[in-house]
C-alpha positions as CSV (number, residue, x, y, z in Angstrom):
1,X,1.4,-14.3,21.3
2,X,0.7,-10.6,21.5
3,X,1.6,-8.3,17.9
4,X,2.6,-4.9,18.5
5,X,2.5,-3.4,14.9
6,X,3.8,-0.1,14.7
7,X,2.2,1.7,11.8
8,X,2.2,5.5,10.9
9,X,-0.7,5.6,8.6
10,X,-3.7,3.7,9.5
11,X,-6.9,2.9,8.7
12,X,-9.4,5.1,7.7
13,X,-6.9,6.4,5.7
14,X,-6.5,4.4,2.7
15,X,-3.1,3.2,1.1
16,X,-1.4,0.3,0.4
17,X,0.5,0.2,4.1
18,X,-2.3,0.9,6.0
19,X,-3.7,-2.0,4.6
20,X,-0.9,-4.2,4.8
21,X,-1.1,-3.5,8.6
22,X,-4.5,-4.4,8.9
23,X,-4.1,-7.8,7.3
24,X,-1.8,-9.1,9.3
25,X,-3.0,-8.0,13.0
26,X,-6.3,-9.2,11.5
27,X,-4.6,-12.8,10.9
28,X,-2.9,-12.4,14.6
29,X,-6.6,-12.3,15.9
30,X,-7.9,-14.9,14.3
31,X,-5.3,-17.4,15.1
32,X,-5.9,-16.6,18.8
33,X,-3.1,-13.8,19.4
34,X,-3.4,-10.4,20.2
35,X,-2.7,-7.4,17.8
36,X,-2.1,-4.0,18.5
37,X,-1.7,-1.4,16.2
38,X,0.2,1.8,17.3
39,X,-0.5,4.5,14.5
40,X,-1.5,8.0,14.6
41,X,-4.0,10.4,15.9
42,X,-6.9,11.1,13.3
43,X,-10.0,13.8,14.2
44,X,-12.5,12.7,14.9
45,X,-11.4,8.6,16.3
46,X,-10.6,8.0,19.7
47,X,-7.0,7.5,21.2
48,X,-7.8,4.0,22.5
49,X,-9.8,1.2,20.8
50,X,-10.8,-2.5,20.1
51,X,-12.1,-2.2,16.4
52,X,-14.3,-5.2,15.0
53,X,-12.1,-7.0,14.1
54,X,-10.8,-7.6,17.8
55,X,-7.8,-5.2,17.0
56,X,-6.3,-2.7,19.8
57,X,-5.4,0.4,18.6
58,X,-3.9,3.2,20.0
59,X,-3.5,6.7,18.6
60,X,-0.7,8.4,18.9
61,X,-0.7,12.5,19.3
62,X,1.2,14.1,15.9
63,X,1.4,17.2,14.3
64,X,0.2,16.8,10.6
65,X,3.1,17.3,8.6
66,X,2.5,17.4,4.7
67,X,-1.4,17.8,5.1
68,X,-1.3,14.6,7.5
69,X,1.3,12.2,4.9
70,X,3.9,12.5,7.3
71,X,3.1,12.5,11.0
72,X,5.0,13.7,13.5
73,X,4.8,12.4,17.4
74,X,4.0,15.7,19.4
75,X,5.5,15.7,22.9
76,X,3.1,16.2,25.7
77,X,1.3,14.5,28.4
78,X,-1.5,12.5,25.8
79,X,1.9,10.9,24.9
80,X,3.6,9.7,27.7
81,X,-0.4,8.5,29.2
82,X,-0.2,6.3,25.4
83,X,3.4,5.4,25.4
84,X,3.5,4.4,29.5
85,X,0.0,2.4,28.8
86,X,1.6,1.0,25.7
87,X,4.7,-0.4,27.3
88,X,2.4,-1.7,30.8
89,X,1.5,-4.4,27.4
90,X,2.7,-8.1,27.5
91,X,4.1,-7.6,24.2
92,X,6.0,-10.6,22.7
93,X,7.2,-9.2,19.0
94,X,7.4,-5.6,17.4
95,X,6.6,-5.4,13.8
96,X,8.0,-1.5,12.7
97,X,6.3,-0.3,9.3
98,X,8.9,1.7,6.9
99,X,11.8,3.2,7.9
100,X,11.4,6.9,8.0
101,X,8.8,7.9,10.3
102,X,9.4,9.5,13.7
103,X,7.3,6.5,15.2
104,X,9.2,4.5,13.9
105,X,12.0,5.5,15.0
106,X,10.8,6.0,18.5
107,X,9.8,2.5,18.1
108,X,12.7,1.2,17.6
109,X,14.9,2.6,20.4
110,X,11.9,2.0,22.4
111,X,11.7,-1.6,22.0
112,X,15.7,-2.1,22.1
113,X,15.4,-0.7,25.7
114,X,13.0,-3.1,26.5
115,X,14.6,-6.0,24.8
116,X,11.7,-6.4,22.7
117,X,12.7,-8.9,19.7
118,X,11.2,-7.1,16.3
119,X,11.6,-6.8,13.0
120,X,11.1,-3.8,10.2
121,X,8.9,-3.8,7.0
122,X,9.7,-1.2,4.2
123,X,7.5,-0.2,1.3
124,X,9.4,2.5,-0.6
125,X,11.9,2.3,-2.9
126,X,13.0,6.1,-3.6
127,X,12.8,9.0,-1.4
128,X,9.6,10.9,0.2
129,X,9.0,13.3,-2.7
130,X,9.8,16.5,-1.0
131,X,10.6,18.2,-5.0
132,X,13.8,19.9,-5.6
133,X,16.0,22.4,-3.9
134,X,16.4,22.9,-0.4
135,X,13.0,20.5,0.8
136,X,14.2,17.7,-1.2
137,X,17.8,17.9,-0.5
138,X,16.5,17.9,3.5
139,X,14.4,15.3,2.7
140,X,17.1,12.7,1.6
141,X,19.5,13.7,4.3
142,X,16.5,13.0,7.2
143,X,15.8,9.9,5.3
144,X,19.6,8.9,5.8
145,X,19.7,10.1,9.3
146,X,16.6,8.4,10.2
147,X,17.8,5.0,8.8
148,X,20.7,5.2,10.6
149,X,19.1,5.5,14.4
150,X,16.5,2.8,12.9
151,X,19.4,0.3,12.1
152,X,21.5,1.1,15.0
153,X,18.6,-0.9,16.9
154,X,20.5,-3.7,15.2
155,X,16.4,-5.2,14.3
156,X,16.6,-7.1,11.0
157,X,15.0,-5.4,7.9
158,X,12.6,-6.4,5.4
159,X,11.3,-5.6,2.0
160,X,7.8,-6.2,0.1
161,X,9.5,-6.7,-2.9
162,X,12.8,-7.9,-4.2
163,X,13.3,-3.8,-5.5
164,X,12.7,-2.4,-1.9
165,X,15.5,-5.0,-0.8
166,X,17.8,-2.9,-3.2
167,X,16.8,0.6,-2.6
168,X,17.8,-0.4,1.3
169,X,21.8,-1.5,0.3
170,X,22.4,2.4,-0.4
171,X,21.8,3.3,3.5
172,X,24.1,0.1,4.6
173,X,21.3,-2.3,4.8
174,X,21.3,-5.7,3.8
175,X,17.5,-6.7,4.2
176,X,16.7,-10.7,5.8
177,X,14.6,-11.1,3.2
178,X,11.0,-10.0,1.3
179,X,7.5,-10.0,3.4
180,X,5.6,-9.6,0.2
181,X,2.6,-7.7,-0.1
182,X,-0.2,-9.9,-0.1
183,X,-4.2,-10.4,-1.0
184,X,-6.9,-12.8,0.6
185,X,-8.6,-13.9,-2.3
186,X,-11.5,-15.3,0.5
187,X,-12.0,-11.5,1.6
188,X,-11.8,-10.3,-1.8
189,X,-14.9,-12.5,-3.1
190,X,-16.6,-11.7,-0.5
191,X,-16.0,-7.9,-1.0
192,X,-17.7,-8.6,-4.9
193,X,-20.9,-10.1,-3.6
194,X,-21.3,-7.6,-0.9
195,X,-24.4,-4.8,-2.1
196,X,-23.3,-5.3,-5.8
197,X,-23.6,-2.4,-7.9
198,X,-23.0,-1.9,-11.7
199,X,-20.1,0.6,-12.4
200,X,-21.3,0.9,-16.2
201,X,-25.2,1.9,-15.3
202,X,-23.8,3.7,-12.4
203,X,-21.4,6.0,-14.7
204,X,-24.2,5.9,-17.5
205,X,-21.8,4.8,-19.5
206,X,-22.7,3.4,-23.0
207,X,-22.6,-0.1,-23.3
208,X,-19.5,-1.4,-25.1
209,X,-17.3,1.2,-23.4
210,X,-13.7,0.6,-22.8
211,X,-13.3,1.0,-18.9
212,X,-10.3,1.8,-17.1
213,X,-9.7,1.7,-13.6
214,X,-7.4,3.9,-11.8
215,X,-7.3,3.8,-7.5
216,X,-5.0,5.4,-5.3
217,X,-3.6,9.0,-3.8
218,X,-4.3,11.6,-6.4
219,X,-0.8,13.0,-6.3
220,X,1.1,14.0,-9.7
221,X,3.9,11.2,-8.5
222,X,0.8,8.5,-9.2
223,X,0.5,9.3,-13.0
224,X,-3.5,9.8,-12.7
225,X,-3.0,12.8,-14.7
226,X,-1.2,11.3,-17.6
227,X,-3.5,8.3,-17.8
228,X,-6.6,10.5,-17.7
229,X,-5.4,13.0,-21.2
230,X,-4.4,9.1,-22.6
231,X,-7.9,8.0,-22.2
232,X,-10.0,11.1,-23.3
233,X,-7.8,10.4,-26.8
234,X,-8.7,6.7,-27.0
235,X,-11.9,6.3,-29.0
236,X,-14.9,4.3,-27.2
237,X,-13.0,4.2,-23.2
238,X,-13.5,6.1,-20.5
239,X,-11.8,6.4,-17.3
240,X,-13.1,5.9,-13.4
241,X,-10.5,6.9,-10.9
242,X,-11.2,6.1,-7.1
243,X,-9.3,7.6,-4.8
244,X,-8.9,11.7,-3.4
245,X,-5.5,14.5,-3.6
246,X,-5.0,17.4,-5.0
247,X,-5.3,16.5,-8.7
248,X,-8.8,15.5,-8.5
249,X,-10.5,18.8,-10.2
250,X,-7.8,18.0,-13.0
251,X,-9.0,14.7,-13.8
252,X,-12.0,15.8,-13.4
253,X,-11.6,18.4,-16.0
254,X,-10.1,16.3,-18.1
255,X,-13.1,14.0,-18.8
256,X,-12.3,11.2,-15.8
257,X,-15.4,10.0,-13.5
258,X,-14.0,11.1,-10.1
259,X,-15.4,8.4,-8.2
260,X,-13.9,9.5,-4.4
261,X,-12.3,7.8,-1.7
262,X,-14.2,4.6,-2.0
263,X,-15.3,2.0,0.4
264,X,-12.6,-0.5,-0.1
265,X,-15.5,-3.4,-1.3
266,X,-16.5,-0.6,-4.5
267,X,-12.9,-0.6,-5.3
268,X,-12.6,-4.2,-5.2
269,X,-16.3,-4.6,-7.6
270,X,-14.5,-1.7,-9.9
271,X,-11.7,-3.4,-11.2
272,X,-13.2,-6.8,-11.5
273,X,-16.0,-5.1,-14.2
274,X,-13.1,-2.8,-15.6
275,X,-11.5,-3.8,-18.8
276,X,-8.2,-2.7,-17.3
277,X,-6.6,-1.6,-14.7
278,X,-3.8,0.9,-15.5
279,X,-1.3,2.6,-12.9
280,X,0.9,5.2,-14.2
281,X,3.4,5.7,-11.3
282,X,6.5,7.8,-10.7
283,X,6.3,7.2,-7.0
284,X,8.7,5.4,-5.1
285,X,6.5,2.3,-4.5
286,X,6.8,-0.8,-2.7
287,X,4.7,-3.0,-3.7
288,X,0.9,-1.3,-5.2
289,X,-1.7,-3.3,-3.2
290,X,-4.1,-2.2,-6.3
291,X,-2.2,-4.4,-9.0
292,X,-2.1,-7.2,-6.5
293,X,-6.5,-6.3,-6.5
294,X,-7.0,-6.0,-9.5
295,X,-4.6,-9.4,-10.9
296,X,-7.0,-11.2,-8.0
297,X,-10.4,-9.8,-9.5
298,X,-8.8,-11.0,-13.1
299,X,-8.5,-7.6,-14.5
300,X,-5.8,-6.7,-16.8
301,X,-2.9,-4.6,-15.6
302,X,-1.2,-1.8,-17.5
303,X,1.7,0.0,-15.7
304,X,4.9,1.2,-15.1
305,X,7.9,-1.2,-14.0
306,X,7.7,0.3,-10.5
307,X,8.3,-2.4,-7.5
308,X,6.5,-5.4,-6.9
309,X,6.1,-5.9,-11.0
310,X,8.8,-8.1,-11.7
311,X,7.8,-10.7,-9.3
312,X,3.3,-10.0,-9.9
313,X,4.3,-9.4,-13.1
314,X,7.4,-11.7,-14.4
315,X,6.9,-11.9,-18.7
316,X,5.1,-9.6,-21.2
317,X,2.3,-12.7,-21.1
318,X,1.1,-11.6,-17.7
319,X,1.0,-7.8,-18.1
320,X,1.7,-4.7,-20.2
321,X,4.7,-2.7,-18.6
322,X,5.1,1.1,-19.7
323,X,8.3,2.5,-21.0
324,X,7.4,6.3,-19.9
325,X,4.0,7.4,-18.8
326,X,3.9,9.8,-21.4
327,X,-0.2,10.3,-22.6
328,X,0.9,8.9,-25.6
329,X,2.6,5.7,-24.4
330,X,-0.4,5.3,-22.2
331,X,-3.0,5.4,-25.0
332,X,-0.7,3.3,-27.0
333,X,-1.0,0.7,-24.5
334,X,-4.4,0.8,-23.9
335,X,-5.2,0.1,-27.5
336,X,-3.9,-3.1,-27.2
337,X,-6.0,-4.2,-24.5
338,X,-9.0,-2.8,-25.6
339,X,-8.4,-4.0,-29.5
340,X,-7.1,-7.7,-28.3
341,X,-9.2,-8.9,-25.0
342,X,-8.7,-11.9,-26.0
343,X,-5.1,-11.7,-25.2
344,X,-5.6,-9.2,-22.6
345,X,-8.1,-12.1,-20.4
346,X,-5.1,-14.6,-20.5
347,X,-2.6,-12.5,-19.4
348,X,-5.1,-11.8,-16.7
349,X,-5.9,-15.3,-15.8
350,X,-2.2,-16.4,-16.0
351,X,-1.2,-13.6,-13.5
352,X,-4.3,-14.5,-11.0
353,X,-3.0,-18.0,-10.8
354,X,0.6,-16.5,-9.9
355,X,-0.9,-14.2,-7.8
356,X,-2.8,-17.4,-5.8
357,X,0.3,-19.4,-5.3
358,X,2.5,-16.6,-4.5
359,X,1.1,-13.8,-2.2
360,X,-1.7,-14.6,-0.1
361,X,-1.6,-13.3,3.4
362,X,-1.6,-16.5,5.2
363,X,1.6,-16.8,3.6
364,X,3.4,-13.8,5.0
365,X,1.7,-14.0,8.4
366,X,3.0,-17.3,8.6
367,X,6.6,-16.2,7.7
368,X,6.6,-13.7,10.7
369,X,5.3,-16.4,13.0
370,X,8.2,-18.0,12.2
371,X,10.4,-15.0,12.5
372,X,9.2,-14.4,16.1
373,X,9.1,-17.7,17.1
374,X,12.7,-17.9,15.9
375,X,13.7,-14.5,17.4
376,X,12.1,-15.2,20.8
377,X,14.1,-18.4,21.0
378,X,17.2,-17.2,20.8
């Protein structure tokens, strides 16, 4: 069976959907399909590729919209070569990432035309944030206007978390279920024994220090800024954030160890020797791929009850979930951890076990083997 994944954002860049992609043309390969990744063009990369992983990808011209966060196709010749190239493909299933891109809803249409059977994932559960005024009132109303030529497609929808399946029911859409995100806790170990390094030594930190881990886009929506003045009050902690945006000469100001845009295998070796992994977030999440990381490297979570949490997360006795990411709040919750790890290591070993029964990506790859097979057959 050949995968046509149709992805926006895509590796290099980091972020939980890029990711998400990755995983599961990765699990198309190794079970003998094909995978192709459709995603957009990046400086630098070429427009047509087999990666290691056996994965075709093919990069799509765009104009950079929103420093590069929200691609645009750009009409030209490079496109129609892609796209006419593209559709020449035996493809047997479309998998469309989130809702809201132009490519995906060129995608879309595209496929219909072609009677392509395919489904579409979404990860967000609030609006781009575009702020107020005039940008964020044209924001929502593209958002609604691009759902609407998405659905008209008539593809069913999917969520990676029971709250993405709820956002959708204010455009019209009544999702056929969740596609969870997902970890593979094989690739994850594997990721903690590859060129090891000690984060403490590395960040000369003393020993007995409190460390929290922060990872992701340093944009105010992801509460890095918050969580950094919460840890320069707690006595004895400090705080390593991986990850790159705007806010990183605030953090860095604030006393954080700006660690970067890590390779994904430091990440992965910094939450499983932090004391905790804390996300902030006001952003409109789908399901964080770092909580799922850091419950599978047995680190304790701290964070706000954004998507994904109530099914990672179900009781207070797997993790600590923020009222408001005010500093205060933060530090408050911090304490606990760092004053009761005893209590802190079983909510962490309770939620890995969750995490191992629940979402794995052999799971979900499965489900959508199912979905096409189902799909194609009718």
């Amino acid at each position: 069976m050949t995968i046509c994944f149709f992805s926006a954002q895509y590796l290099p860049t980091p972020g939980g959907v890029e990711r998400y992609t990755w995983n599961l043309a990765r699990r198309c390969v190794q079970e003998g399909g094909r995978a192709i990744v459709v995603t957009s063009a990046l400086p630098g990369l070429p427009d047509r590729e087999r990666d290691p992983d056996g994965i075709e990808i093919y990069r799509l011209p765009v104009f950079p919209v929103m420093k590069g966060r929200f691609p645009v196709l750009r009409p030209g010749p490079a496109l129609r070569r892609l796209t006419r190239q593209l559709w020449q493909e035996p493809i047997d299933f479309c998998v469309i990432q989130t809702r809201m891109y132009t490519e995906s809803l060129w995608a879309a249409r595209a496929a219909r035309r072609r009677g392509l059977p395919a489904l579409v994932i979404d990860h967000s559960t609030g609006y781009m944030p575009m702020g107020g005024g005039l940008p964020g009132l044209a924001g929502r109303l593209y958002e609604q206007l691009a759902c609407r030529v998405v659905r008209s497609a008539g593809y069913p929808f999917y969520g990676v978390s029971r709250a993405v399946c709820r956002w959708l029911e204010q455009f019209g859409i009544r999702t056929a279920g969740c596609l969870p995100n997902a970890v593979d806790p094989d690739a994850l170990a594997a990721e903690l024994a590859r060129d090891p390094i000690d984060w403490r030594r590395t960040l000369g930190l003393p020993a007995g220090t409190f460390l929290v881990a922060f990872a992701g886009r340093l944009i105010p929506e992801k509460g890095a800024g918050e969580l950094a003045r919460a840890v320069a009050g707690l006595e004895g902690a400090a705080l390593a954030v991986a990850g790159d945006g705007p806010e990183a000469r605030a953090l860095t100001d604030a006393g954080a160890h700006l660690l970067g845009a890590l390779p994904h295998h430091r990440v992965v070796q910094l939450f499983a020797q932090a004391d905790c992994c804390c996300l902030p977030t006001r952003y409109a999440e789908g399901f964080p791929t770092t909580l799922l990381e850091a419950a599978a490297c047995g680190c304790p979570i701290v964070c706000t009850p954004t998507a994904g949490t109530e099914e990672l997360l179900p009781g207070p006795d797997y993790g600590i979930l923020l009222p408001d990411t005010r500093p205060e709040t933060i530090r408050t919750a911090l304490a606990g951890v760092r004053d009761d790890p005893a209590a802190a290591a079983k909510r962490a070993e309770r939620v890995r076990r969750h995490l191992g029964e629940h979402f794995t990506w052999d799971a979900v790859f499965a489900t959508i083997k199912a979905i096409a097979a189902g799909r194609a057959d009718g």
